[in-house]
Phi, psi and omega in degrees: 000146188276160192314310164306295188320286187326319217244331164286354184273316138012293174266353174270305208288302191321312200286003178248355189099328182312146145314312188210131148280138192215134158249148167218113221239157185203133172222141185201142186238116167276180171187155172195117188241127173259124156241144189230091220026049187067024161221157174305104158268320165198177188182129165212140192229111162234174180223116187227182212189119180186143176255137163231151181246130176232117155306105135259111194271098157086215179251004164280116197277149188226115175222158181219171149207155175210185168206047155237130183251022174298140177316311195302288230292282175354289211276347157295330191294322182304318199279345160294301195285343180262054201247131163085352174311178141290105197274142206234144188313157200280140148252020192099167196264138169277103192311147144208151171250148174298143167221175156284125168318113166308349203261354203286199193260196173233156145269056190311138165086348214314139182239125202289125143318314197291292149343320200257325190033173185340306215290323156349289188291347199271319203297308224264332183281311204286342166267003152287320188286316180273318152339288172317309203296345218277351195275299190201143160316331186299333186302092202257343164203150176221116157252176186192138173244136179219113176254138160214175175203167172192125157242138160278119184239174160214159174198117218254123166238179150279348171297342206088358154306124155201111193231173183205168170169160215225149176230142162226112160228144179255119142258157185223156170199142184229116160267126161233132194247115185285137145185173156189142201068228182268349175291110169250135163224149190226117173271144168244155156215130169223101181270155173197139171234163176280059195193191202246200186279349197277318184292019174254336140340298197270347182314304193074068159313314161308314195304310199325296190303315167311330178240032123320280192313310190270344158315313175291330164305321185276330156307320179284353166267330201299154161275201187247117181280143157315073171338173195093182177307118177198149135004125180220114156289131161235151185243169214287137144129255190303316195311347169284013176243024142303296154321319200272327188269290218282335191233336195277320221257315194292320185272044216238121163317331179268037176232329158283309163328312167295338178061054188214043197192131170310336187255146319040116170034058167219029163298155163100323183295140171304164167193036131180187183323154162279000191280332194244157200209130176263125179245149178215096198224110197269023204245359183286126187296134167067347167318127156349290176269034208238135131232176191265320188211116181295161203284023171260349187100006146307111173303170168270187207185147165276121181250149205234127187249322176229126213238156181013028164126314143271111206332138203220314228190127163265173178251105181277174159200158209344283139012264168284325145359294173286296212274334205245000203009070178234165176283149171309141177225018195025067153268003173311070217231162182193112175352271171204187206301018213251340216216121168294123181297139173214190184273143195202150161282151186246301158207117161223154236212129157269114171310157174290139157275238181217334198271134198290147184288341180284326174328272191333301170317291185324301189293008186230134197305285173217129191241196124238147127299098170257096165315299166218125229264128165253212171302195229186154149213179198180128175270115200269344170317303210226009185070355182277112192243158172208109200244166177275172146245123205270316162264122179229172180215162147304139152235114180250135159069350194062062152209165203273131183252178166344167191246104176262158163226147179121341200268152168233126167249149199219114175181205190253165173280324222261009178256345185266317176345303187254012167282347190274094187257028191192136165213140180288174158288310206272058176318109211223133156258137172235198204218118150206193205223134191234141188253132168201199172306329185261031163073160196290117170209166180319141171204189194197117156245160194190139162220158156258154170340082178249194200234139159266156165258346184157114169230143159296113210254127180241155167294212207248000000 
């Protein structure tokens, strides 16, 4: 942004009284391709551009955005959120020189999508598709995607932040759908990285559509399980997004502010087993849910949220930070300039343990196997959640029985929590996308293999 503009918009919001001025500046380039049984179901490419401005008085937030960036249009907008301020003595306009954030990330290998564009993308949809097709005659639709975007963002304060800093995420999602006679059932892989086109490469994409294909075969055979309480196993990689809704959203500051969360005034308190320990770490290189620098202008960090069982850390952000009187974690996220940053998770995860997945089996009498976790809903006020299982198996006796579909598990987080008596090695993360007050953004869930002692499992 040029200097002036930037320092004059600066000196009306101080100068309105506000506490803190923020510019947050943006540019993203999308891009999105479908196939759909081997033919283009769609494709689209844009480009936006837009500035937001945020006020704060005290802890109340004033946000605006446009995508005129003329000095006038700019500096009415300030004057629209503070209309009725107080107006407060000039200290002077607050200097800054422009730089490059030191902190961002590297792109090893990086392959620009904006360069490659859609034509890029057709080899790698259409071998998902003949991959997948290649499993079984049963295989009746395949669709595949492949989305991406790169952004520039910068952000200018009255604190003296001032960073820039650039994003690429690539994602592929593959559906495939089984079926005969009126039955269908459709497995997803949706993999995603903090990278360029070179992460289509690492994907494996035939494996991907293959091991889709045959989930969805082995679910379309499956029977129905008997509901009720039991045992539960879930396994590594999705099955954290469980975690992520029931226990992750609640330990979110804009959720503790609120008094809208079961962990309410419970740092230091046990809230669950010592076998498990929660990580939220925006620091993982290429990771999906990785940023370098939060949209407040914060490095990121690792934050350790449940360390042997006690709650150690909420996930903050400016805001909630100050209200909730905890330290800041650059957890300060936001769709685009269009959304006031608030605290959101970035990629999270129950850390490993130690007990082996044949252990886990061995305990359990008569059970499920949740291989892998589909959607969901979740009340995040109270933790009460229901989530699908998209591969499930029976365990009689401690061993994996018969393959059911059909399963639900329903219950609290901060009550599954202390239900988690087992936790595996094999930590495994996957890429999704979490909607909230700042709009939809990258995230990463994850576990390694645990064991529940007892949930509520619903039937057919």
């Amino acid at each position: 942004m040029n200097r002036d503009v930037a320092e004059s918009i600066l000196e009306m919001g101080t100068q309105s009284g506000a506490d803190y001025v923020e510019i947050f500046e943006e540019e993203t380039r999308q891009s999105s391709l479908a196939l759909k049984d081997g033919k283009i179901e769609t494709a689209s490419a844009g480009t936006e551009f837009g500035i937001g401005i945020r006020l704060i008085f005290g802890t109340e937030v004033l946000y605006a955005y446009t995508s005129d960036e003329s000095k006038d249009s700019l500096l009415q907008m300030v004057k629209n959120l503070a209309f009725g301020r107080v107006q407060a003595k000039s200290a002077g306009a607050p200097h800054f020189e422009p730089r490059v954030s030191p902190f961002g990330f590297e792109y090893p290998g990086f392959l620009d999508p904006r360069a490659l564009g859609n034509s890029y993308k057709l080899d790698f949809l259409h071998l998902a598709d003949s991959s997948a097709r290649k499993v079984s005659d049963k295989i009746c639709q395949v669709t595949a995607s492949i989305t991406d975007s790169c952004s520039h963002i910068h952000i200018v304060s009255s604190s003296g932040i001032n960073v820039s800093d650039f994003r690429s995420h690539t994602r592929l999602g593959i559906n495939v759908t089984a079926g005969e006679g009126s039955e269908k059932i459709v497995s997803r892989e949706a993999p995603g990285a903090l990278a360029g086109y070179e992460s289509l490469k690492k994907f494996d994409v035939g494996d991907l559509a293959r091991t889709a294909a045959e989930r969805s075969l082995r679910m379309l055979a499956a029977g129905y399980i008997q509901g009720g309480k039991m045992p539960v196993v879930m396994g590594p990689g999705f099955g954290g997004v469980i975690f992520h809704e029931a226990v992750g959203h609640p330990l979110e500051t804009e959720s503790i502010r609120r008094g809208a969360s079961p962990f309410c005034g419970k740092l230091g308190q046990r809230i669950a087993n010592p076998c498990l320990s929660a990580i939220d770490d925006g620091t993982i290189a290429g990771s999906w849910g990785s940023v370098a620098v939060d949209d407040e202008g914060m490095k990121s960090e690792r934050t350790v949220l449940i360390e042997n069982g006690v709650l150690k850390n909420y996930m903050s952000d400016m805001v909630g930070a100050k209200e909730v009187g905890c330290a800041r974690t650059g957890s300060g996220r936001r769709e685009s300039y269009k959304y006031a940053p608030v605290s959101r998770m970035r990629n999270t995860f129950i850390a490993p343990g130690k007990d082996s997945f044949d252990a886990m089996i061995a305990s359990v009498d008569q059970g499920l196997y949740a291989a892998k976790m589909a959607g969901g809903s979740v009340n995040p006020a109270t933790g009460e959640f229901n989530f699908a299982v998209e591969e499930g198996y029976e365990i009689h006796h401690g061993k994996i029985g018969r393959p059911v579909r059909g399963a639900t598990l329903i219950g609290k987080g901060d009550q599954v929590l202390q239900g988690i008596s087992m936790v595996g090695s094999d930590l495994s993360l996957s890429a999704g996308v979490c909607g909230a007050s700042s709009g939809y953004v990258p995230v990463t869930v994850g576990q390694p293999t645990i064991k529940v002692d007892s949930i509520l499992v619903g039937g057919r």
